[in-house]
N, C-alpha and C positions, 0 to 999 in steps of 0.2 A: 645480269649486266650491271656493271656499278654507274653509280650517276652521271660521272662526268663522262664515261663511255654513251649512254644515252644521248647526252646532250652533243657529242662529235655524231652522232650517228642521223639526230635527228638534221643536224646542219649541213652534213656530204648526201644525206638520202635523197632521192627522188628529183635529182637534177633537172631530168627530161619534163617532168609538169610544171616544178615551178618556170623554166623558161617559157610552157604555155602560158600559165598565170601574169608572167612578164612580159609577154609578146607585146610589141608595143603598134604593130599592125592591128591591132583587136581592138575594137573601137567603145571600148566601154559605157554604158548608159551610168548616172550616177547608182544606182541601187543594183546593178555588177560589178561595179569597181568597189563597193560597201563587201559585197562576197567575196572577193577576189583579196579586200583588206583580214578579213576575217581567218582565210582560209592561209595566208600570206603571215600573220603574225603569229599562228601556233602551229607550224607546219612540222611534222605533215597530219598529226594527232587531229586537229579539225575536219580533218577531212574523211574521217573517223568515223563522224556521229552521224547520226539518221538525217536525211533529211529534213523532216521540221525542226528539229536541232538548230541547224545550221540556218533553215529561213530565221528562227525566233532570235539567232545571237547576228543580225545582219540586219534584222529589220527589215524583213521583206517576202514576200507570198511564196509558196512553194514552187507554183508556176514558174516565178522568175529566177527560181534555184536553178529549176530545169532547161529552161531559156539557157541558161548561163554556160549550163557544162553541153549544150549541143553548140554555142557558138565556140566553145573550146575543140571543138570535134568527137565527144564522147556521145551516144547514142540513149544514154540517161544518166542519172547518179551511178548505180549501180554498176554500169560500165564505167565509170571515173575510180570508183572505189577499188574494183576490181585491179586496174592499173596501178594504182597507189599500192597496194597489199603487195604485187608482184615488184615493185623495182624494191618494196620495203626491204622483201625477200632475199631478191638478187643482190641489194647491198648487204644485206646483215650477212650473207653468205661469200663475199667476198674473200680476199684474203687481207686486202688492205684494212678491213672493219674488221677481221680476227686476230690482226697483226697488233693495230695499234692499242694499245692502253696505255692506262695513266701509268705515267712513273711516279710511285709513291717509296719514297725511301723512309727505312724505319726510322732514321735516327733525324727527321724532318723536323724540324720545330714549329708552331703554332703559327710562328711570325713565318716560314719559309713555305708552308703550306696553304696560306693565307695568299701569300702573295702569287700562286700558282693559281687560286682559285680566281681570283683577281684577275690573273694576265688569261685566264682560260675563256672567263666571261667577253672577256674586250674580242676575245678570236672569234668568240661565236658572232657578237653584233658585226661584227666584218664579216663572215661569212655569208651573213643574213642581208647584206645592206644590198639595194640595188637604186641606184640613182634617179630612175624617175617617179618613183613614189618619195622620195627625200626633200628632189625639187619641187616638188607638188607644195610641201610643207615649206619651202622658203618661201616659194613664191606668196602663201599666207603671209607669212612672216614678214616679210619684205617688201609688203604691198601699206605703203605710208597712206592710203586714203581710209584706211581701219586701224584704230587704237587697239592696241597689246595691250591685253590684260591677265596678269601670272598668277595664279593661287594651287597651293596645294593643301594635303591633310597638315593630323599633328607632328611627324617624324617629316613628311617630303615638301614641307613649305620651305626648309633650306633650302629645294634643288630651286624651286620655284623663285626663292629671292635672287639667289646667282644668278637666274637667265634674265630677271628683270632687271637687275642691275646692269648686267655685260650689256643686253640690247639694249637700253638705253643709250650706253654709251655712241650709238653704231645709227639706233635711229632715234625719231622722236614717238608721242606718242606711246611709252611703255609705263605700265602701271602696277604695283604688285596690289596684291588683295588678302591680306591679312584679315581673315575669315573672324567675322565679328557678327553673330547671331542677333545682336542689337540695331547692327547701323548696314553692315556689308549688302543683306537683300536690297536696302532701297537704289543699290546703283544698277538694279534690274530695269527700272522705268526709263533709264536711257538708251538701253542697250538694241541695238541692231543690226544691220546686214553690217555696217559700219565699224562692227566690235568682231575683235578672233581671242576667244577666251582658251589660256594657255592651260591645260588643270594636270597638276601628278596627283594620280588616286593609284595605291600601290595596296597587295592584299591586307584584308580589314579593313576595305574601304568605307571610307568616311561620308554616314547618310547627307551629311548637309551640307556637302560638297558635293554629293554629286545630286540632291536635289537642287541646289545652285545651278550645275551646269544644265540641267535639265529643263530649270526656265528661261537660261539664257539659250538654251539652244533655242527655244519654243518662239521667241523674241526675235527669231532670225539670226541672233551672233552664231558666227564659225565658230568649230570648238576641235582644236589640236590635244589628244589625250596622250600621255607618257602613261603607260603602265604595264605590270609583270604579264607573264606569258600566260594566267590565270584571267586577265583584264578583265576591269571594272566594268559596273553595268554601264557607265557611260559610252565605250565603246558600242553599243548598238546606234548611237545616234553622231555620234562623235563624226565632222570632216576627215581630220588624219589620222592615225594610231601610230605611235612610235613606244614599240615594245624593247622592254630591255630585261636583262636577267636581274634577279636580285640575289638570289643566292649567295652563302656566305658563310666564313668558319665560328662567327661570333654569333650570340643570339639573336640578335637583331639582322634587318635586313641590310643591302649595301647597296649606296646609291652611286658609284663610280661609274657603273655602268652609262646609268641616267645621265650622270652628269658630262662622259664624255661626250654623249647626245648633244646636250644644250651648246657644250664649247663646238663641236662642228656647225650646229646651228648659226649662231653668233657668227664663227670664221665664216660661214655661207651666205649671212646674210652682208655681214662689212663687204667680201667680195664681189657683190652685188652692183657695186659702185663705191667706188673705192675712191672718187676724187670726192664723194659728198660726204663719205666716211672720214678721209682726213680733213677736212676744212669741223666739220664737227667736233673732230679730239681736238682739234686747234682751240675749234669755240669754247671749248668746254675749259680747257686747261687755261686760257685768259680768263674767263667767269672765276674759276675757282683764286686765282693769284688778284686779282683784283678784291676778291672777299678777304683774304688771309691780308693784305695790305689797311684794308680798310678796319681790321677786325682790333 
């Protein structure tokens, strides 16, 4: 099966569990909604591995693995697995999963192939998106009684500067963190319930980033992680995950994905409250005309 067939296959597969895993009747404890994130950002391949697999990448005892998939209605793992394998089945046996593949034309160019890969990614994070794990992550985001703090590695400090810029615009309170071995750790002694540290760790993740997030979690700050479908160790402790694809026709990775993330973010949070949002661009665009006058 070629790759980008996998990747439509893993997205239509297994409808019927992710709606259990969605149920919003299901009253999740935090350390089942941490499994439920787990098993939600690499679907349906997570739900794959063994048991202690799955407690060690959640962060949580086996017990409450097992808890987890009988308050779904399954009678243990085993019996969850078993149902996963069977719809894997029934879809890859379809006619619709036999029917579709990629239209790759020979005479495609680089640039034309590129941009399919491009538009393929964007289908899948829509396919994958469901709204109340999304607003979970505004409502972080959106909650002005905690400062926004944005850092990424060497390559995804861009996406990280973009989202600290746009949210500022929208709220107050946003900080970027241009990761400085010298001086960056000491803004760990402020940090707290008070602080939602924003981090993109994308594969080859970066130790001293995510030793960073790792004391700011310790500290009490909320910690929203962006990263690939592979995700960093930070996701064992991580508040939200917001997975995206990086895949790409150039050698490096591609952060379009990511970054349409942050821009829905941003639109989700200004919509928020939208008379505090315009009075703000207001503010902001007299601050700046006042500087350029005076300057």
């Amino acid at each position: 099966m070629r790759e980008f067939d996998k990747k439509v296959f893993i997205s239509m597969a297994n409808k019927m569990l992710k709606e259990k895993l969605y149920d919003s009747r299901l009253k999740f404890t935090a350390k089942e909604d941490k499994i439920c994130q787990i098993l939600l950002a690499n679907y349906p391949t997570a739900g794959l591995s063994t048991v202690a697999d799955l407690s060690e990448r959640a962060g949580v005892s086996v017990p409450t693995v097992l808890r987890f998939f009988s308050k779904l209605g399954f009678s243990g793992y085993t019996d969850f697995q078993k149902s996963l394998v069977e719809e894997i089945a029934d879809q890859f046996n379809s006619p619709l999963s036999l029917f579709r593949e990629r239209a790759v034309e020979a005479e495609d160019t680089i640039y034309q192939s590129t941009m399919r890969t491009q538009a393929s990614a964007l289908e899948q994070l829509d396919a994958d998106f469901h709204e109340r794990d999304f607003d979970a992550t505004i409502d972080m985001l959106a909650d002005e009684r905690a400062t926004i703090h944005c850092m990424g590695g060497r390559f995804s400090h861009v996406v990280a500067e973009r989202l600290a810029q746009h949210l500022a615009q929208v709220r107050p309170g946003v900080r970027l963190l241009a990761f400085n071995p010298c001086n960056t750790p000491d803004l760990l002694v402020d940090y707290n319930e008070h602080v939602t540290l924003v981090v993109f760790d994308f594969r080859r993740y970066q130790p001293q980033v995510i030793h960073f997030a790792h004391m700011a979690h310790a500290r009490g700050a909320r910690i929203v992680l962006f990263t690939d479908r592979w995700q960093s160790p930070i996701a064992k402790f991580a508040n939200r995950i917001l997975i995206s694809p990086v895949e790409s026709n150039s050698p490096f990775d591609s952060w379009i994905p990511a970054i349409a993330q942050t821009d829905a973010i941003v639109a989700s949070v200004a919509d928020r409250s939208t008379d505090k949002t315009r009075k703000r661009l207001a503010a902001i665009e007299a601050v700046r005309e006042e500087f350029m006058d005076g300057a």
